[in-house]
C-alpha positions in Angstrom: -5.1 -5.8 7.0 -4.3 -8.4 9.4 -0.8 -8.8 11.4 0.4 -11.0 9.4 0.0 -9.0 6.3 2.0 -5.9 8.2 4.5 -8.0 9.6 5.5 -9.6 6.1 4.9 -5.5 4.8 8.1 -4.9 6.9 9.9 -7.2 5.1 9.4 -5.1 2.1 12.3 -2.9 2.4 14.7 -5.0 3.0 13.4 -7.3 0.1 13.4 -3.8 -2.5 16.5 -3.6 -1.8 17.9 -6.8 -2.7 16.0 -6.4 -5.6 17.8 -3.3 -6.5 21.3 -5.2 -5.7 19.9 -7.8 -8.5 19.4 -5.0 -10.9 18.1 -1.1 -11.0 14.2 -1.1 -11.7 11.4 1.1 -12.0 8.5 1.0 -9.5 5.6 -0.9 -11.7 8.6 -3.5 -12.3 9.8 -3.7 -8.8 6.1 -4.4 -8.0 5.7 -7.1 -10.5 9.3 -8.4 -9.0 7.7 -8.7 -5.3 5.7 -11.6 -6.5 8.5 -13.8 -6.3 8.7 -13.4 -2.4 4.9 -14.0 -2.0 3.6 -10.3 -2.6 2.0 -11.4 -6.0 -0.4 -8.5 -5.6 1.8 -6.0 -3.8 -0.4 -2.9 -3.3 1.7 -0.1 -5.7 1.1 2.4 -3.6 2.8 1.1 -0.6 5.9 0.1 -3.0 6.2 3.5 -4.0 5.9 5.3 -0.4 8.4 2.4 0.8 10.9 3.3 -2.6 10.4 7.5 -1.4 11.2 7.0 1.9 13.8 4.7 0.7 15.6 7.5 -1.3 15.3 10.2 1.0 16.8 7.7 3.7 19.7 7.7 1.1 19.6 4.1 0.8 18.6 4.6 -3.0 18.4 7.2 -5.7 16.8 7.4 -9.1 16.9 8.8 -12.3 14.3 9.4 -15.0 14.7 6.7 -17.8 13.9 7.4 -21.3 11.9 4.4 -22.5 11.8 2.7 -25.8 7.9 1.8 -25.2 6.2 4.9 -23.5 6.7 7.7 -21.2 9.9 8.4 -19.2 10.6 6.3 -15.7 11.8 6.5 -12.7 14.4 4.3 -12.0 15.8 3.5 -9.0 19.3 1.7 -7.8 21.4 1.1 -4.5 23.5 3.2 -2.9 26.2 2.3 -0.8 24.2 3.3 2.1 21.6 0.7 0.7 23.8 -1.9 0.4 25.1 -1.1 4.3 21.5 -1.0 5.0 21.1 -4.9 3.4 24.4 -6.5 5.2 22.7 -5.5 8.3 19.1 -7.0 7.2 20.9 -9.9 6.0 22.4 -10.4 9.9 19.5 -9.4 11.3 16.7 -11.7 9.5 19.6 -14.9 9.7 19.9 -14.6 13.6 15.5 -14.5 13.2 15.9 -17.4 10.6 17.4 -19.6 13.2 15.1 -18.5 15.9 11.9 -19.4 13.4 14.0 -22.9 12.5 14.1 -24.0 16.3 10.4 -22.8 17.0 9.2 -25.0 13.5 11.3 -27.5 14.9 9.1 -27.9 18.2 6.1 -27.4 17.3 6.4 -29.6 14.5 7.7 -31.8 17.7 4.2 -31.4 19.4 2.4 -33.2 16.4 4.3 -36.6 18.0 3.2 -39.2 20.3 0.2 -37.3 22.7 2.1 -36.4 25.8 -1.2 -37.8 27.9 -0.1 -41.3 26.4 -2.9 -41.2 24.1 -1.1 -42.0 20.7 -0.5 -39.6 17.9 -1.8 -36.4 18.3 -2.5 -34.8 14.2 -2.3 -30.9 14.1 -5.4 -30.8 12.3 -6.0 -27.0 10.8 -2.3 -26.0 11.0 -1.2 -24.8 7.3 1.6 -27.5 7.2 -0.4 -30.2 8.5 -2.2 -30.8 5.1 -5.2 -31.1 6.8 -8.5 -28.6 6.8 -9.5 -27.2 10.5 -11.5 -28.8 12.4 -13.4 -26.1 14.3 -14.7 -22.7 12.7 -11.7 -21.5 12.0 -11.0 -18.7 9.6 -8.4 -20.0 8.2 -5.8 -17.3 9.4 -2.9 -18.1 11.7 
């Protein structure tokens, strides 16, 4: 796994439980549901550690299900603890949203006029830039 991948794993909780504020869901679903935020293969697993330690944070709680197509399912909502628990994510990742804004901001900046005075400089490689890397790159940033 590389950084990236655990750094965007953190944001995990905090996305659960907006997806719980949305509407309760059992754990296949809220899996399945991840794949709107980029986790299109979100590792089940992980989603249900994360939803355990979720519930016996008190942040949510859950109820077997009776279901109309199979067995029984957990299902698991908000609490109010959750929901104190998102306000503060919601603070926290919007004073991080602006920090990320001004750092896009300048680099994107650095793609400019070559500070040497040698004309536009291309970000060749970068992920935004539309353009492949030019050295042996993997790929990763």
């Amino acid at each position: 796994m590389t950084t990236h991948d655990t750094e965007r794993r953190a944001l995990m909780n905090p996305v659960i439980l907006l997806l719980l504020t949305e509407r309760p869901g059992h754990g296949y679903e809220l899996t399945q549901r991840l794949g709107a935020f980029g986790w299109a293969e979100a590792e089940s697993a992980h989603v249900y550690r994360l939803l355990r330690g979720m519930e016996k944070g008190g942040q949510i709680s859950s109820q077997w299900r009776a279901s109309v197509s199979g067995p029984a399912r957990r299902e698991y909502e908000i609490t109010p603890a959750g929901s104190m628990s998102l306000s503060l994510w919601f603070v926290r990742l919007g004073e991080l949203h602006g920090t990320l804004h001004l750092f896009l901001e300048r680099y994107a900046q650095l793609s400019g006029p070559d500070l040497t005075g040698g004309g536009a400089r291309p970000l060749s490689g970068h992920p935004l830039s539309g353009h492949p890397p030019t050295t042996g790159t993997t790929g990763s940033v």
